[in-house]
C-alpha distance (Angstrom), angle and dihedral (degrees) to the residues before:
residue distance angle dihedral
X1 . . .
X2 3.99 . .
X3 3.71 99.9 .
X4 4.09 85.0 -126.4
X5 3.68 104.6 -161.6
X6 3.78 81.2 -137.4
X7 3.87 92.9 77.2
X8 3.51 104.5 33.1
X9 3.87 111.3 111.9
X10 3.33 131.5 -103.3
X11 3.91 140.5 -159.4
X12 3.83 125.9 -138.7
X13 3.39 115.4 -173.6
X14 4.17 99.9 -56.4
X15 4.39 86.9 -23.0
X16 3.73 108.7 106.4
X17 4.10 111.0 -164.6
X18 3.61 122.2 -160.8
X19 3.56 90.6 -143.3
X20 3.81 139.2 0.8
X21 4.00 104.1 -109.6
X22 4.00 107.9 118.8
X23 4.18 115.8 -161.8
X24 4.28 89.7 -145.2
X25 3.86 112.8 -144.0
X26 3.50 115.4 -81.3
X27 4.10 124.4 -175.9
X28 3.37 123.2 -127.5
X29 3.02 113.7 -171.1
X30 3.56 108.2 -144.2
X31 4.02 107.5 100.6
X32 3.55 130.2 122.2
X33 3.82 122.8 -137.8
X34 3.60 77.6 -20.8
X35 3.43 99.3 -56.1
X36 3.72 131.9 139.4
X37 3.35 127.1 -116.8
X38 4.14 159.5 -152.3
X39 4.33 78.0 -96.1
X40 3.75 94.1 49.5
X41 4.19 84.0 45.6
X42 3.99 88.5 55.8
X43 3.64 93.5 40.9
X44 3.40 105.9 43.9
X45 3.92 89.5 35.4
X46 3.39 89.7 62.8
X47 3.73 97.0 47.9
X48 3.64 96.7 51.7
X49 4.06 92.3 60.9
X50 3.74 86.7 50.8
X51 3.73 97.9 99.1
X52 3.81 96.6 -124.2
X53 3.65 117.1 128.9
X54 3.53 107.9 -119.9
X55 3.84 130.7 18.0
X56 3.72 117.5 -159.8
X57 3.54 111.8 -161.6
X58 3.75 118.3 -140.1
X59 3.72 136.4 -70.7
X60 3.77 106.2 -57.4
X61 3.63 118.5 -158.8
X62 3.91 121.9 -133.1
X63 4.15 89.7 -160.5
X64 4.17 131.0 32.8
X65 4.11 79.0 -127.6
X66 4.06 88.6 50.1
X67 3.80 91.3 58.5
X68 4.35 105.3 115.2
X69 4.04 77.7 -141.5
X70 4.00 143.7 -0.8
X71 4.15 80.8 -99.1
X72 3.78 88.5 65.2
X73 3.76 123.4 120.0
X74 3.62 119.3 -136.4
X75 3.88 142.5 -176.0
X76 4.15 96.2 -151.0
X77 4.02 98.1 107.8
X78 3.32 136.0 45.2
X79 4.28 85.5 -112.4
X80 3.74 85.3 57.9
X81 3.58 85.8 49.4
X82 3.44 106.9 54.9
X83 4.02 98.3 33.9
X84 4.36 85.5 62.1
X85 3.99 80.7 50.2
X86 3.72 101.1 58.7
X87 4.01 88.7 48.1
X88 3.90 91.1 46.0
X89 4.06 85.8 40.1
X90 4.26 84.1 60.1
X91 3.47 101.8 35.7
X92 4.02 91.1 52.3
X93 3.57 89.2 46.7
X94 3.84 90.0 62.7
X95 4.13 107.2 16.8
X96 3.82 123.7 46.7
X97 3.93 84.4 -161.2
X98 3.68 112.5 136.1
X99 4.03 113.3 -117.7
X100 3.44 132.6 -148.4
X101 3.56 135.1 -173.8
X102 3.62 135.1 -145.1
X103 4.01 114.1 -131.8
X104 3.91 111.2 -159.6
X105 3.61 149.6 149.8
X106 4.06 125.2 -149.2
X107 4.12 95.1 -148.0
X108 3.70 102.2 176.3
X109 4.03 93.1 7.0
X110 3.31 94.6 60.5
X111 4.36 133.1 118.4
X112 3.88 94.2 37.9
X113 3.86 126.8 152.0
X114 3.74 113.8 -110.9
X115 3.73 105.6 -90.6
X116 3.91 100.3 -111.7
X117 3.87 78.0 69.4
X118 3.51 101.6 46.3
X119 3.83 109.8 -82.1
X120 3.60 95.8 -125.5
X121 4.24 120.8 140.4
X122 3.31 115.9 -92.2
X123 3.69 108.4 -140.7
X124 4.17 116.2 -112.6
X125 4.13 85.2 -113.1
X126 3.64 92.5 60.2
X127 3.55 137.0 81.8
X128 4.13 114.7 -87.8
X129 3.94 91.4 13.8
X130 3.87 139.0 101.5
X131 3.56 142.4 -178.8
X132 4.02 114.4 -74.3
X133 3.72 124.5 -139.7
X134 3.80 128.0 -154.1
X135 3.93 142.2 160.8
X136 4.00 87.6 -90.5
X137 3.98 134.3 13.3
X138 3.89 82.6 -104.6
X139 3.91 109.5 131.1
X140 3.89 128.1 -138.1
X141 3.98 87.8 -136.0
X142 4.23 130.2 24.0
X143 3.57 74.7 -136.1
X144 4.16 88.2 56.5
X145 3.82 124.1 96.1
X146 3.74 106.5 -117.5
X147 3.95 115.8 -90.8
X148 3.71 110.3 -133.6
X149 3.92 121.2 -115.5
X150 3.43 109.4 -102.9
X151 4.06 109.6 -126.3
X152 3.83 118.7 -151.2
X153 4.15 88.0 -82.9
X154 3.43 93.3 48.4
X155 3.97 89.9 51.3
X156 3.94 89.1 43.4
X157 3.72 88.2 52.6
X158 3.63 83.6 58.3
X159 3.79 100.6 51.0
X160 3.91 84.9 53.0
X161 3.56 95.9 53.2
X162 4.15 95.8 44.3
X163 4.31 76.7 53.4
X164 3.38 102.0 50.7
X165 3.74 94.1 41.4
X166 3.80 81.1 52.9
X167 3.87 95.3 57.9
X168 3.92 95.2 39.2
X169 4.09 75.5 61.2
X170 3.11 96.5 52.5
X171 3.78 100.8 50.8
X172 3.76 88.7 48.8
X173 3.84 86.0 61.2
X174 3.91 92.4 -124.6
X175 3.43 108.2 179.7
X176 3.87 98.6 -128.5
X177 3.96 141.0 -16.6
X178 4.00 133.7 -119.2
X179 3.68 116.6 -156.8
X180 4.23 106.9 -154.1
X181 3.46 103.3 -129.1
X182 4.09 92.8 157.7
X183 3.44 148.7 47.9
X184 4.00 92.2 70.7
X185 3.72 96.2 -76.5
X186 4.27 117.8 130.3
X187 3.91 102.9 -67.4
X188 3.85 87.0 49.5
X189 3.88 97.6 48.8
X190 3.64 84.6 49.1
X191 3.56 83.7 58.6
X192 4.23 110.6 42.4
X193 3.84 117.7 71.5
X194 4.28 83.4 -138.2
X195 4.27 82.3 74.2
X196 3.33 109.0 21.6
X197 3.76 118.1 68.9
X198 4.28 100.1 149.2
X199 3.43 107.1 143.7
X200 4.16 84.3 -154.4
X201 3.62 127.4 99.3
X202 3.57 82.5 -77.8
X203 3.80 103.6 60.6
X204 3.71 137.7 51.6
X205 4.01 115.8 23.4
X206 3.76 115.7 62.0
X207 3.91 94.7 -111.2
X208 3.80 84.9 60.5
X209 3.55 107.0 45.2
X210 3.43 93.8 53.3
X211 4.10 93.4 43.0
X212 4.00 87.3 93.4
X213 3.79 94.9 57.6
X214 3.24 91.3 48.3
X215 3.19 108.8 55.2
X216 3.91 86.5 46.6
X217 3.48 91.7 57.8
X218 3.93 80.7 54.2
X219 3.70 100.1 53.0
X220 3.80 90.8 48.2
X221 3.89 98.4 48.7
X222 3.62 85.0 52.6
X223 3.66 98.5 51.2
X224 3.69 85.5 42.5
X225 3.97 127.3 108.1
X226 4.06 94.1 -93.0
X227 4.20 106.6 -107.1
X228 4.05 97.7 15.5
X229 3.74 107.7 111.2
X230 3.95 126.9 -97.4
X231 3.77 105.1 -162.1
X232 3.89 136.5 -178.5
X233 3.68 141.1 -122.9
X234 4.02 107.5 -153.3
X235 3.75 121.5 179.2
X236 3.92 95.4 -147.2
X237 3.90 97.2 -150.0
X238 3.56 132.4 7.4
X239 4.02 88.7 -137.6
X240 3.98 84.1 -126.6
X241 4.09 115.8 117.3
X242 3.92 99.9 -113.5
X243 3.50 93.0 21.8
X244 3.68 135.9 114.2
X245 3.64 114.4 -51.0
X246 3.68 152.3 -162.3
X247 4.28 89.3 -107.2
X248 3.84 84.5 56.7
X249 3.53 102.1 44.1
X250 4.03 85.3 50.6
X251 3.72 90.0 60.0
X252 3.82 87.1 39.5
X253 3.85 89.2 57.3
X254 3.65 98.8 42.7
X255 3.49 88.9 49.9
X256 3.95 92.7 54.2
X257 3.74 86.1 50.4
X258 3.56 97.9 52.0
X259 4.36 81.9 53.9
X260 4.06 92.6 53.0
X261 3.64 98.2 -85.6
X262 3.87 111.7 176.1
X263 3.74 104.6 -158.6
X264 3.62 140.5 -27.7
X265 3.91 129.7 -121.9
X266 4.08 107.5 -150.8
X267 3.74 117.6 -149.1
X268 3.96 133.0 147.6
X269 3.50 137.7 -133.3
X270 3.65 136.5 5.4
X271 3.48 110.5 129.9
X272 3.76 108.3 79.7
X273 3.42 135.9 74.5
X274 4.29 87.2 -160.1
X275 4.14 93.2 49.7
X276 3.44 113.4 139.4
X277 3.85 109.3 -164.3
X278 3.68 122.7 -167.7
X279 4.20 90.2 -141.1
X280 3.82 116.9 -162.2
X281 3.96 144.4 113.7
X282 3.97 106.6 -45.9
X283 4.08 90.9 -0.8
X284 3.73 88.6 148.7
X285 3.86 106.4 35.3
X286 3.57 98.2 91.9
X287 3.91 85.7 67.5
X288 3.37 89.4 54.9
X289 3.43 97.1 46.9
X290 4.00 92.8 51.3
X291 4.12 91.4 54.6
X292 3.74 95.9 43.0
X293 4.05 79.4 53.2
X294 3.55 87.2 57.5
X295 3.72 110.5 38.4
X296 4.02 132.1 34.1
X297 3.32 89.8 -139.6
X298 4.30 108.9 119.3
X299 3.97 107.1 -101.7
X300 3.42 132.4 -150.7
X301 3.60 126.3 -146.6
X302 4.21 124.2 -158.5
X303 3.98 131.3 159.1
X304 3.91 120.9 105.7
X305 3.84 92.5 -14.3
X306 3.86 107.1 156.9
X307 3.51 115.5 124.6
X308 4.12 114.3 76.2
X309 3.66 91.7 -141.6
X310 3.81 90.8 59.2
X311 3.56 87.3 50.6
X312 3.19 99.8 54.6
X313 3.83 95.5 42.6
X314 3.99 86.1 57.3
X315 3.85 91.8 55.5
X316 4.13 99.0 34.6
X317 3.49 84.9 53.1
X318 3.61 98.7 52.6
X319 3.96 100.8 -117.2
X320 3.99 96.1 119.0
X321 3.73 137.6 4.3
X322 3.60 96.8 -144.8
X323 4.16 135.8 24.5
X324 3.61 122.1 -135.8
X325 3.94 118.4 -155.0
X326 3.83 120.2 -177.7
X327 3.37 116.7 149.8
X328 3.81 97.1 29.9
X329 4.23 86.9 49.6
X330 3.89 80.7 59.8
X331 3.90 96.2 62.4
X332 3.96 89.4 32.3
X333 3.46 112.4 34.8
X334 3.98 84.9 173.5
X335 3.38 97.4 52.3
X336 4.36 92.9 122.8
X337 4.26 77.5 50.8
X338 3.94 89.3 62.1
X339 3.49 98.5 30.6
X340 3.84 84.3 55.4
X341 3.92 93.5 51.9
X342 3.72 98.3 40.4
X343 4.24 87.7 51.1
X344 3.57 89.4 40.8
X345 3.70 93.2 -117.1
X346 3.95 139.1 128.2
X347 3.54 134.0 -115.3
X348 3.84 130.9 179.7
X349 3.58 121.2 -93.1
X350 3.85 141.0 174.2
X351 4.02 124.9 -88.0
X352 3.60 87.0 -129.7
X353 4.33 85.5 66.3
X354 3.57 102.0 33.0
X355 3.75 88.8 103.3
X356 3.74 88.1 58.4
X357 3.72 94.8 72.8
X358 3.88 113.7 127.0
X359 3.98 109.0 -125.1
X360 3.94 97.4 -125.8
X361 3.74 81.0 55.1
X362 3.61 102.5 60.3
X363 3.63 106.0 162.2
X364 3.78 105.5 31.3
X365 3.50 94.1 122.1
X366 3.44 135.2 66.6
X367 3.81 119.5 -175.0
């Protein structure tokens, strides 16, 4: 045994992990009304026996008009409700994994096609598409219709949905919550000065633009099952000069803290059509390492993360306390299996594989 930092356990809040790989959210595309599916059953199936510590499902709108496209899954009807419960029902039947799942809203980015179409908006007068909403009438695209302002009822709306959502959690028994706060959807353009140009208590200073956020991080701690984590996705700069940045997402984070925060989940970028993103292994660590610097709140670091030996150098060296994979969990859905071997560690692994075990790795698997 090692003692790989990348399978030592961690707490968050009451959640123990057995080790510290994360399966981030990633959208598939392939709901109905917002409903799960037979695809999210063999996707999410498979996932769960991957011997990672926590799978968070994908991003989960709060509203049918929050959905990032018509392929979304959501958790706003009772439907919605009970189609995430017969793919939780399976996956618990055969994974003790813990699951979380990602609430979100699009805003501004929201009525796209699916991406192996195209992704672009469908207008509201066309078939599939709706009207988007965001903090100001500012599109994502030229090419974008207009999102429309959101007034103080549209906003409170909002705050009901992100509860609700939180309490159809809860009786589902998920094991913890992640509020999307990057990537450019709503919470984010509530948060960057490039969408958000209210002249309200809501728009403008720092303090105000991230007052919406806030308060529905507030809403959905409350709803919440009392002790299970409620976490946050950040994007730490918008790569955009006079944009959001990694000062304001440190105030943003402390301020989450300070509100009962459990952890935060550091990504980048999202929110501008004019980003330019240096892309390559590790590109966003440093960000991650500069909030875990100023919070003791667990961090999790994602962004071109694929080779176990970089992982583990990011948490033995103290930049993270947890690594995300996404895309690269996608092409090797036993990626915590290998890791395990090549680190000389164990994960836990079905009955059904046992027999699968490679000799020279003789006690990969735990039962």
């Amino acid at each position: 045994m090692t003692g790989a930092t990348l399978f030592k356990p961690i707490t968050i809040s009451e959640l123990n992990l057995e080790n510290r790989i994360v399966i981030a959210p990633m959208c598939q595309y392939s709901a109905v009304d917002g409903q799960m599916n037979d695809w999210h059953q063999i996707h999410l199936g498979s996932l769960a026996v991957s011997g990672a510590g926590l799978l968070i499902t994908e991003a989960t709108a709060v509203s049918p008009e929050g959905r990032i496209s018509n392929g979304d899954v959501g958790l706003y009807s009772d439907a919605c409700e009970n189609s995430m419960a017969n793919v939780l029902n399976t996956i618990r039947r055969w994974s003790n994994i813990p699951v979380a799942v990602q609430l979100g809203h699009a805003g501004r980015k929201a009525s796209v096609q699916v991406p192996w179409r195209g992704g672009a908006q469908i207008a509201p007068t066309e078939l599939g598409g709706w009207k988007t909403v965001g903090p100001s009438d500012i599109p994502f695209r030229w090419s974008y219709n207009p999102p429309e302002a959101l007034d103080y009822q549209g906003m409170a709306r909002i705050r009901v949905a992100f509860s609700e959502a939180a309490r159809r959690a809860a009786r589902l028994g998920i094991d913890a919550l992640e509020i999307h706060g990057a990537h450019g959807y709503l919470l984010h353009q509530f948060l960057s000065p490039l969408s958000n140009f209210r002249t309200d208590e809501y728009g403008g200073s720092l303090e105000n633009r991230m007052r919406f956020p806030l308060e529905i991080f507030e809403v959905v701690r409350e709803a919440f099952t009392n002790g299970q984590p409620v976490t946050m996705r950040v994007s730490a700069t918008d790569w955009v000069e006079g944009g959001w940045d990694l000062e304001e997402t440190i105030a943003f984070v402390q301020a989450l803290e300070s509100r009962g925060c459990s952890a935060v989940h550091v990504s980048t970028g999202g929110l501008s059509s004019h980003q330019e993103i240096p892309v390559g292994p590790n590109y966003q660590v440093p960000f991650a390492r500069a909030i875990k610097a100023a919070t003791p709140m667990p961090v999790i670091a994602v962004g071109l993360i694929t080779d176990f030996e970089q992982a583990e150098a990011i948490l033995s060296t103290g930049e993270a306390d947890l690594i995300a994979i996404a895309r690269g969990a996608l092409y090797d859905p036993r990626w915590p299996w290998h890791a395990a071997a090549h680190f000389g560690e164990s994960v836990v692994a079905p009955e059904q594989y046992l027999r699968c075990q490679p000799r020279q790795y003789k006690s990969l698997f735990r039962a």
